[in-house]
Backbone as a chain_set.jsonl record, in Angstrom:
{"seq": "XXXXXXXXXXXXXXXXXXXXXXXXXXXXXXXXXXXXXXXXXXXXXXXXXXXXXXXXXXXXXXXXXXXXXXXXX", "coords": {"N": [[6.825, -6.743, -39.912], [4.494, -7.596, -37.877], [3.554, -8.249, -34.455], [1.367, -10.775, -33.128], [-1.897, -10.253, -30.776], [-1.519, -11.169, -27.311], [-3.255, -13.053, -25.409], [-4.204, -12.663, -22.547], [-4.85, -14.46, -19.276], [-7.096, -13.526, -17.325], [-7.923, -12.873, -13.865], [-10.852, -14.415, -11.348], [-11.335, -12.113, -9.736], [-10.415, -10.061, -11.616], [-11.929, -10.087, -13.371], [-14.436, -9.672, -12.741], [-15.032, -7.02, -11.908], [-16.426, -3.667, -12.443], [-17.362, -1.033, -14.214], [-17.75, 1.79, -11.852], [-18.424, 0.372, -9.754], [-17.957, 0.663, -5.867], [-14.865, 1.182, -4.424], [-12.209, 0.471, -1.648], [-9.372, 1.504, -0.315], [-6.189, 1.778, 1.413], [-4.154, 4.604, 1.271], [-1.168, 6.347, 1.813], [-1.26, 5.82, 5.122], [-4.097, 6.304, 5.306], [-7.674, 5.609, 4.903], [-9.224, 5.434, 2.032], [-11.873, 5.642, 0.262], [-13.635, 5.37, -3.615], [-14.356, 5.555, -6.892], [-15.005, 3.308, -9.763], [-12.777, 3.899, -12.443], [-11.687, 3.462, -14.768], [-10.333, -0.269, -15.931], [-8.07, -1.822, -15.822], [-5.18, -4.01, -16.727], [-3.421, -4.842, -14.751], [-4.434, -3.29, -12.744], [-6.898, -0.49, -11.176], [-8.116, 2.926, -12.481], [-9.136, 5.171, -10.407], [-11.958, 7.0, -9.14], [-11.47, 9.689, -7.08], [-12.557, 11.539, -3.985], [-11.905, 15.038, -4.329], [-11.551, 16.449, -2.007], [-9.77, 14.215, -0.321], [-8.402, 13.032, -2.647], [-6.721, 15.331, -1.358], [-5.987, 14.815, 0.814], [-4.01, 12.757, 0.923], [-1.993, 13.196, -0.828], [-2.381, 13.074, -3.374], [-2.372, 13.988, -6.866], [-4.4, 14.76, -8.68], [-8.338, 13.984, -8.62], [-8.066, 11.355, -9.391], [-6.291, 7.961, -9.655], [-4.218, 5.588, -9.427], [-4.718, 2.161, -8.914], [-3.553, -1.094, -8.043], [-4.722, -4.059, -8.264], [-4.098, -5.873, -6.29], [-4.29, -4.102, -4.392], [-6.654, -2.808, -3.207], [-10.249, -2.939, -1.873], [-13.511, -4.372, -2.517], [-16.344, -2.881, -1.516]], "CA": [[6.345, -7.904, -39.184], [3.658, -7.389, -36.721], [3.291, -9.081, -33.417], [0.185, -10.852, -32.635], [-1.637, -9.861, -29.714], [-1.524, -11.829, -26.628], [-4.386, -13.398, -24.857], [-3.246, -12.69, -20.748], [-5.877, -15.076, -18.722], [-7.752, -12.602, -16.362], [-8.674, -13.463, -12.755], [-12.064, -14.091, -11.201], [-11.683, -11.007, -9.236], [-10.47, -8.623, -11.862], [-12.882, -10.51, -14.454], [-15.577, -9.077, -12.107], [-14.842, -5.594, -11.981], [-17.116, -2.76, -12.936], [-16.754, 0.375, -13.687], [-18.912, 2.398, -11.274], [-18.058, 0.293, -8.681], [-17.04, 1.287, -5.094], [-14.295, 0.109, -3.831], [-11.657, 1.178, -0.703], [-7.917, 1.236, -0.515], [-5.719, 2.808, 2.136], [-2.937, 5.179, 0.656], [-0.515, 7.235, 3.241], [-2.078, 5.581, 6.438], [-5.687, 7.083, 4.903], [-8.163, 5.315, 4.157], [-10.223, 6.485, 1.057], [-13.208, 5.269, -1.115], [-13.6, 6.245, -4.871], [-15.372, 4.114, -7.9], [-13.427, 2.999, -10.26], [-13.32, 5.174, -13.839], [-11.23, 2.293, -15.557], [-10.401, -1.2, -15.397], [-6.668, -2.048, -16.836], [-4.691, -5.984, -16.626], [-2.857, -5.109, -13.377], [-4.637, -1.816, -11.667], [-7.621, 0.168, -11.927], [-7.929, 4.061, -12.204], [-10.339, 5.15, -9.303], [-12.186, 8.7, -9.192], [-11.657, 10.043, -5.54], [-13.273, 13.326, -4.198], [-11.034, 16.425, -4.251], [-11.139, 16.169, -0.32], [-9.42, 12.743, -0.415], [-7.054, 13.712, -3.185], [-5.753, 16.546, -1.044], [-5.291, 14.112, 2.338], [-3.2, 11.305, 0.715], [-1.58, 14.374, -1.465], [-2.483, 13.216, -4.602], [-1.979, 15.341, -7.927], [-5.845, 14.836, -9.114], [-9.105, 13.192, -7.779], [-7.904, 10.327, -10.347], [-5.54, 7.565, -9.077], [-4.175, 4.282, -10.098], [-4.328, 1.172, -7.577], [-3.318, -2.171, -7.939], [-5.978, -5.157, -8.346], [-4.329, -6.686, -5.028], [-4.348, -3.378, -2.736], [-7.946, -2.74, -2.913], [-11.159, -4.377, -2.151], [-14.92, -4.053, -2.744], [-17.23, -1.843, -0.462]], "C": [[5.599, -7.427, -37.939], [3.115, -8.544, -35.835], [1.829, -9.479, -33.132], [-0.229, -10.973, -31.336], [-1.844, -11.402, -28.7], [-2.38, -12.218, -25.852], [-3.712, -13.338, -23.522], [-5.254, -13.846, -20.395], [-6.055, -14.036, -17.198], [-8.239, -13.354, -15.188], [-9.775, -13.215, -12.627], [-12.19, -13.006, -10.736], [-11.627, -10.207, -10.318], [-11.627, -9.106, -13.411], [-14.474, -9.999, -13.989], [-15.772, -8.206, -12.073], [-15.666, -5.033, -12.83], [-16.921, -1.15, -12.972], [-17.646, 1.121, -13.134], [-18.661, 2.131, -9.699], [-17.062, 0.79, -7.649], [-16.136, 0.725, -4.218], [-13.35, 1.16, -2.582], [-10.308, 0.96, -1.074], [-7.532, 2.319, 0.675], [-4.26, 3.57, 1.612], [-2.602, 6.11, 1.58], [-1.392, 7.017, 4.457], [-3.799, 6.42, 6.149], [-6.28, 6.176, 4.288], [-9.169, 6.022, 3.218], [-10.926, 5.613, 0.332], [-13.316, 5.864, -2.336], [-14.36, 4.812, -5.456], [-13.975, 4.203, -9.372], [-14.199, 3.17, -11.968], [-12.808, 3.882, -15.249], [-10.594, 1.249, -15.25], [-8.687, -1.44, -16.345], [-6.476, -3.496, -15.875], [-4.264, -5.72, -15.227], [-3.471, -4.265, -12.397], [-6.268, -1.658, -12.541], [-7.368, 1.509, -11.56], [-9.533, 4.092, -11.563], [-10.63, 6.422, -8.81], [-12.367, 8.604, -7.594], [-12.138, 11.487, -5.167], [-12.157, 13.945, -3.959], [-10.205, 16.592, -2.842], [-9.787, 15.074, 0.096], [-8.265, 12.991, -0.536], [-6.195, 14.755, -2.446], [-5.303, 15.952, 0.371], [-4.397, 13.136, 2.174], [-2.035, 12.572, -0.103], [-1.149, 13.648, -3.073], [-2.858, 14.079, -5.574], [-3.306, 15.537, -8.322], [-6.663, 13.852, -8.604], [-9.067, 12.07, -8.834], [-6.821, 9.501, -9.698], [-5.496, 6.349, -9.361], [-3.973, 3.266, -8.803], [-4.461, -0.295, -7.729], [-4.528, -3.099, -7.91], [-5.752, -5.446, -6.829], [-4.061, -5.321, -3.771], [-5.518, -2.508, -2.805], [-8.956, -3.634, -2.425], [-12.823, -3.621, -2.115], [-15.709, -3.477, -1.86], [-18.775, -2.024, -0.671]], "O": [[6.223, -6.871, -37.036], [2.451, -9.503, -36.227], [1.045, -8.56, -32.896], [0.506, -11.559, -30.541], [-2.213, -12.477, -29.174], [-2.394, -11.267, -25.07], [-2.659, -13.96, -23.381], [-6.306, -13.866, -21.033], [-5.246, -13.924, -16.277], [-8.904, -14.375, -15.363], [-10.277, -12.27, -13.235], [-13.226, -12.473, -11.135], [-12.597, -9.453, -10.401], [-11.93, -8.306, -14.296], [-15.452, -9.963, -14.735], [-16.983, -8.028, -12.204], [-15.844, -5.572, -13.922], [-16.509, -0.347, -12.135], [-18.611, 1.287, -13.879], [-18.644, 2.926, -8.76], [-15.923, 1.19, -7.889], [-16.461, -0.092, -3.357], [-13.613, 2.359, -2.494], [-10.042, 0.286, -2.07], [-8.164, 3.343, 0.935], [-3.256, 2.858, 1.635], [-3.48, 6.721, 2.188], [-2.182, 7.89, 4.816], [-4.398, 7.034, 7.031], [-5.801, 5.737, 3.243], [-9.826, 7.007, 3.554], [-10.294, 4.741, -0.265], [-13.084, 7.072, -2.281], [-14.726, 3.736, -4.984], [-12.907, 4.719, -9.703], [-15.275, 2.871, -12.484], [-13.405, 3.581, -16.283], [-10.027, 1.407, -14.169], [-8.512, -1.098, -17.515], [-7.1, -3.945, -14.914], [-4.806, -6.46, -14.405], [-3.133, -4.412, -11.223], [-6.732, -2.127, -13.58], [-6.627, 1.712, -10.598], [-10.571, 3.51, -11.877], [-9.799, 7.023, -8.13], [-13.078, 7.818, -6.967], [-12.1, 12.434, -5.953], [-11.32, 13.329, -3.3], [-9.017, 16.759, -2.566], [-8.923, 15.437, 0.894], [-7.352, 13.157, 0.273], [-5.069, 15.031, -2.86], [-4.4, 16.485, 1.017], [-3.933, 12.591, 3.175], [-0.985, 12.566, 0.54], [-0.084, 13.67, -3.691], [-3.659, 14.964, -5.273], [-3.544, 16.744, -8.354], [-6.125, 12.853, -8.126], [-10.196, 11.786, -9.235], [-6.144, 10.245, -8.988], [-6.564, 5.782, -9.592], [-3.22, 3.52, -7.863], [-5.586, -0.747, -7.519], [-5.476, -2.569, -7.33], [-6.699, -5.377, -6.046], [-3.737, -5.5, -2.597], [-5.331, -1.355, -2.417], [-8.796, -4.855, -2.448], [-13.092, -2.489, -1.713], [-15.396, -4.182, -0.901], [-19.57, -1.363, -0.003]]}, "num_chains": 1, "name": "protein.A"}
């Protein structure tokens, strides 16, 4: 028996989202800029430079962040 899938209703903001776009977020009192690599239901993943990644002390310049603790640049 296989589940059929579920239609979620997407907001206007994250119904807007691009991938390319640049957006900001502040992580460990830092703020940082990156564009955003993919778009998922609750978060997106957001390419940050190397620099960045190594001041917030994240593991790669890749990073997942919430729809509501970002915003557009």
């Amino acid at each position: 028996m296989a589940f059929q899938p579920h239609e979620k209703e997407v907001s206007e903001f994250v119904a807007a989202r691009r991938i390319g776009e640049w957006i900001s977020f502040t992580r460990n009192g830092v703020e940082v800029n990156g564009t955003i690599f993919k778009i998922m239901d609750n978060s997106v993943i957001v390419e940050i430079s190397h620099e960045d990644a190594k001041e917030i002390g994240a593991a790669s310049n890749m990073t997942v962040i919430s729809h509501k603790k970002y915003k557009i640049v």
